[in-house]
DOBALUM-154846 format. One record per residue (C-alpha): x, y, z; residue number from 1; residue in three letters. Coordinates in Angstrom, 3 decimals, always signed. Layout:
REM DOBALUM-154846
SITE        c1        c2        c3  zator  milum
SITE         X         Y         Z    NUM    ALA
...
REM end
This chain:
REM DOBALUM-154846
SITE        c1        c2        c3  zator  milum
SITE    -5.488   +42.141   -11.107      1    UNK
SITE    -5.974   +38.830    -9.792      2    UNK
SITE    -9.383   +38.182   -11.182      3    UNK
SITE    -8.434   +39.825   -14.487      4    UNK
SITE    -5.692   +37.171   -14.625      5    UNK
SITE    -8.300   +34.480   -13.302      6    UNK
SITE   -10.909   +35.250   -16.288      7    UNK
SITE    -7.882   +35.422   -18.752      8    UNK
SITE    -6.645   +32.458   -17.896      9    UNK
SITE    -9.829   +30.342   -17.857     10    UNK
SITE   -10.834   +31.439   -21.084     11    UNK
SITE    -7.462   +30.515   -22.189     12    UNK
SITE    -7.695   +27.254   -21.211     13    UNK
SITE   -11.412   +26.846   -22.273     14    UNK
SITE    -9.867   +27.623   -25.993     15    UNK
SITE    -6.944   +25.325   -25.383     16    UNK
SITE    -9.161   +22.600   -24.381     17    UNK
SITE   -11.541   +22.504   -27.862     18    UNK
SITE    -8.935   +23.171   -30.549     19    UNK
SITE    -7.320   +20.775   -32.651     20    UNK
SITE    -4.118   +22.592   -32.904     21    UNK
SITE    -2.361   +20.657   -29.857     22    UNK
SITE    +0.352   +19.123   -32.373     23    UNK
SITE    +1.309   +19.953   -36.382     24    UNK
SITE    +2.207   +17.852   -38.506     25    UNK
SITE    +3.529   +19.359   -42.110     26    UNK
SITE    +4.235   +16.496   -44.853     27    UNK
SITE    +7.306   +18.052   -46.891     28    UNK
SITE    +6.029   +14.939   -49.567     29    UNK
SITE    +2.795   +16.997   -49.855     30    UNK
SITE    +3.398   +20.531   -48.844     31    UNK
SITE    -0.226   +21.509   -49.892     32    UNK
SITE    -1.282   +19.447   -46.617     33    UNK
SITE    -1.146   +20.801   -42.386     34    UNK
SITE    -2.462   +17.954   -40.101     35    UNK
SITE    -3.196   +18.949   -36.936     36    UNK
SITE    -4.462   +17.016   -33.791     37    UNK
SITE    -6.464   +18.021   -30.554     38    UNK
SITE    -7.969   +16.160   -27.912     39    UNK
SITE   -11.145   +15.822   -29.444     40    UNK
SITE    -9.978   +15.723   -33.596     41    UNK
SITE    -7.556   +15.540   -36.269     42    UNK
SITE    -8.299   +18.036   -38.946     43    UNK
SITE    -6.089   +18.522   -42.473     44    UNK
SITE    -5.928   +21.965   -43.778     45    UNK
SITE    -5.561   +22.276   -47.557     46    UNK
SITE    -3.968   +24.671   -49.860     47    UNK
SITE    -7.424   +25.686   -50.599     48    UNK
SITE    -8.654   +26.808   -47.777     49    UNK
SITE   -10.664   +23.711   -46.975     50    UNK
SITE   -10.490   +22.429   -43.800     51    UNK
SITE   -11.539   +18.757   -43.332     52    UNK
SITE   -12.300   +17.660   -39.227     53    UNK
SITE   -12.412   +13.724   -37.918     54    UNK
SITE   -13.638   +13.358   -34.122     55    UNK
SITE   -11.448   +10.792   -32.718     56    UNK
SITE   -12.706    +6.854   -33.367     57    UNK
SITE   -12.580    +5.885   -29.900     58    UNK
SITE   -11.477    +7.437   -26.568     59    UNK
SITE    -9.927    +4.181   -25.436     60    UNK
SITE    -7.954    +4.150   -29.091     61    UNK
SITE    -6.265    +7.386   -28.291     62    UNK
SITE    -2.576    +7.604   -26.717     63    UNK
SITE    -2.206    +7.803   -22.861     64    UNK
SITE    -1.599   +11.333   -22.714     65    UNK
SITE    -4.326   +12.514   -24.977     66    UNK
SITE    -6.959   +10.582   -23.016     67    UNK
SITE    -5.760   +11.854   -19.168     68    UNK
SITE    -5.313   +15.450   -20.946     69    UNK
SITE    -8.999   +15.640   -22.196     70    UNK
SITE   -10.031   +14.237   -18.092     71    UNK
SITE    -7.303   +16.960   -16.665     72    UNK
SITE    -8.503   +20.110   -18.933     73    UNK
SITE   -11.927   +19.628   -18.293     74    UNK
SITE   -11.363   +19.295   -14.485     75    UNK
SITE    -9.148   +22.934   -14.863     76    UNK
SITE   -11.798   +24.702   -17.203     77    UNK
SITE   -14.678   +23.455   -13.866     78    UNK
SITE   -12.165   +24.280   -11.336     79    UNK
SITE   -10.966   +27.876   -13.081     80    UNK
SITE   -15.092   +28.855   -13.145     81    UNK
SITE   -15.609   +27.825    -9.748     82    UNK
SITE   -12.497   +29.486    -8.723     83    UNK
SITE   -13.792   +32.715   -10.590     84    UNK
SITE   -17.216   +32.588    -8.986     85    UNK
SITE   -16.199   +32.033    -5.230     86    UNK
SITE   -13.408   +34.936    -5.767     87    UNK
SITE   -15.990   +37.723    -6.992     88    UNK
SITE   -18.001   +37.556    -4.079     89    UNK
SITE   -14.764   +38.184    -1.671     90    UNK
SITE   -13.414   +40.913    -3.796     91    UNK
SITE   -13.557   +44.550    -2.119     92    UNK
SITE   -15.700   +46.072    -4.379     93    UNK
SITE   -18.588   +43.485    -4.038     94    UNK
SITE   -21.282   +44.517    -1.844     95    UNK
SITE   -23.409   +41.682    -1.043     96    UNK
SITE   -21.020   +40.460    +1.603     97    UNK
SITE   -19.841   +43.721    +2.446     98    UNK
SITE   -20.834   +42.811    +6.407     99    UNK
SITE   -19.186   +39.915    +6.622    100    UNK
SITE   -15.193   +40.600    +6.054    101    UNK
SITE   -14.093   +36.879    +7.762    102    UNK
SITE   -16.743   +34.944    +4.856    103    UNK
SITE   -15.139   +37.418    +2.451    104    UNK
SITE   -12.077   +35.996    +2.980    105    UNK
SITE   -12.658   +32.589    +2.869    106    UNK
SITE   -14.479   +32.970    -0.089    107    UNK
SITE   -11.662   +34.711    -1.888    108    UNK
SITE    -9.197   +32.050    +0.005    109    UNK
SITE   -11.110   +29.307    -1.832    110    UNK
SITE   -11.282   +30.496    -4.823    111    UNK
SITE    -7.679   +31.445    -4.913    112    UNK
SITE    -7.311   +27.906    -4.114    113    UNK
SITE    -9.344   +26.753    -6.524    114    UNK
SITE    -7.620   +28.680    -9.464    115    UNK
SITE    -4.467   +27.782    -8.459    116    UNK
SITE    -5.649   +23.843    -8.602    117    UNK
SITE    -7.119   +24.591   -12.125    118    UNK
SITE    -3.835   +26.136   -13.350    119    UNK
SITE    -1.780   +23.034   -12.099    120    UNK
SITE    -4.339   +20.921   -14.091    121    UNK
SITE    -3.681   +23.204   -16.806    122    UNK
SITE    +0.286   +22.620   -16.847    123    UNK
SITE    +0.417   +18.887   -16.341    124    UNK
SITE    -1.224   +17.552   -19.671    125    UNK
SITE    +0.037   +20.198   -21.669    126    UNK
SITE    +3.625   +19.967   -20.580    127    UNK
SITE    +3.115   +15.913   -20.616    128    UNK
SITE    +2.099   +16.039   -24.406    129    UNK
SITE    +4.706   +18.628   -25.000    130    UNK
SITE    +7.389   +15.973   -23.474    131    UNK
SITE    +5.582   +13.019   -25.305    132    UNK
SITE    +5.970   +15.332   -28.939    133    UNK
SITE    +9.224   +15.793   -28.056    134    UNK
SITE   +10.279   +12.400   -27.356    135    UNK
SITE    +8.260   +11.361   -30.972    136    UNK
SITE   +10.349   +14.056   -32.453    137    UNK
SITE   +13.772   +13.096   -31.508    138    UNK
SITE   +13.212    +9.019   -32.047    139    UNK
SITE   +15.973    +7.427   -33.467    140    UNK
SITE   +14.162    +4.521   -34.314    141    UNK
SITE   +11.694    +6.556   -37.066    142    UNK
SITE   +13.574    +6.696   -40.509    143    UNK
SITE   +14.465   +10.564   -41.426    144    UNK
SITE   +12.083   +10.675   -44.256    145    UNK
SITE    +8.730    +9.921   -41.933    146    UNK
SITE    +6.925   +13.287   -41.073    147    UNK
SITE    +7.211   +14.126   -37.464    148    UNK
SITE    +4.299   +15.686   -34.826    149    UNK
SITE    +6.028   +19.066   -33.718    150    UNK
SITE    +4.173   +21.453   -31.193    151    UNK
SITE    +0.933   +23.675   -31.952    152    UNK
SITE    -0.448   +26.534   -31.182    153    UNK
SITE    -2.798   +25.426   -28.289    154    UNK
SITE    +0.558   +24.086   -26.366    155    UNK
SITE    +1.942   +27.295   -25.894    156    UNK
SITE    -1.403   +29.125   -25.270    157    UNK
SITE    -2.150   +26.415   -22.484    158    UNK
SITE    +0.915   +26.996   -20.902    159    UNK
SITE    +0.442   +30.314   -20.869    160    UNK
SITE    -2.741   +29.750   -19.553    161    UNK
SITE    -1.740   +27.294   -17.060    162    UNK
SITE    +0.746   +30.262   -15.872    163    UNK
SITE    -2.114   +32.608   -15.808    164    UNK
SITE    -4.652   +30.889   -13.542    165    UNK
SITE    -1.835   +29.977   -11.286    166    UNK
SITE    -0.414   +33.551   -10.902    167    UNK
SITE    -3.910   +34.512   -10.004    168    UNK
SITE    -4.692   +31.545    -7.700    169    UNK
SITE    -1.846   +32.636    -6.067    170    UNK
SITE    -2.689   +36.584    -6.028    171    UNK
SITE    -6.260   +36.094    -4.684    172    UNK
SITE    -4.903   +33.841    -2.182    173    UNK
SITE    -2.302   +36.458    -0.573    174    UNK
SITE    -5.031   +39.204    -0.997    175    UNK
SITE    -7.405   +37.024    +1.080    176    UNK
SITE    -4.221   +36.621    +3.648    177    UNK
SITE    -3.479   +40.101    +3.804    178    UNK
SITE    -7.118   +41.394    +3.920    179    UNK
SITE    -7.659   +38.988    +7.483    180    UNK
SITE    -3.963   +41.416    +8.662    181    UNK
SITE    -5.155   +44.765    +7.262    182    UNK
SITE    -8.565   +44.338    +8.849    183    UNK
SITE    -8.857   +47.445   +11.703    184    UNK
SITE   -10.886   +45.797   +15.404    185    UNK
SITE   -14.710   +46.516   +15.080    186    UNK
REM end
């Protein structure tokens, strides 16, 4: 279950990490316009179906959060594979390491670890940019009548994702603990 939550969860966050649908924006002036932003473009969706992308300028132009979020999902997406790919090996059915239950255990220890780390990464920039549209939102300085950033898609599939890889992290972890217990004296 752990594992099925790992691969679930790093997928999740691999999709979070390339879509431009981090924030919406919906212009009530021109209602035949969506804008939506990601960490690596802003794209406009038309009436018509047409979908027009722009890769950010510059990576120093870009807010605070944006540019820490792109560093912090890409560190999750290489932490949730590696996590994946030391936990297979120390899973039970796995047979290459079959005679050697205390190297099964770290290995499924570390990955657990690892997963756990990549779900944390996960969390933080979503939640951060979350907070950020939030405070954008809710400005009392910005007249009424200027169109405001409210939350997209990818934020609630990255937290969900964040959630995912650490519930697993977690899992494979107290598997790995209770394997050393359960293990009978050779």
């Amino acid at each position: 279950g752990g594992m099925l939550l790992a691969l679930l969860g790093w997928v999740s966050s691999c999709v979070t990490t390339f879509v431009p649908l981090w924030k919406n924006l919906n212009l009530e002036l021109n209602e035949l316009e969506v804008w939506t932003m990601g960490l690596w473009q802003v794209c406009i969706a038309r009436e018509e179906g047409v979908v027009e992308c722009q890769a950010h300028s510059s990576f120093l132009a870009l807010p605070p959060e944006l540019r820490i979020s792109r560093l912090l999902m890409c560190l999750s997406n290489g932490l949730g594979l590696l996590g994946c790919l030391l936990a297979a090996p120390g899973l039970e059915g796995w047979r290459p390491c079959q005679d050697k239950p205390d190297l099964k255990r770290r290995l499924l220890f570390a990955g657990g670890a690892a997963l756990g780390t990549a779900g944390m990464a996960t969390l933080a920039p979503v939640s951060w940019v979350a907070y950020n549209t939030v405070l954008d939102f809710w400005d009392n300085t910005v007249p009424d009548i200027v169109p405001r950033w409210e939350f997209g898609e990818a934020t609630f599939l990255g937290w969900f994702a964040g959630a995912f890889l650490a519930a697993s992290g977690l899992l494979l972890a107290c598997s790995a603990r209770a394997t050393r217990t359960a293990m009978p004296p050779a």
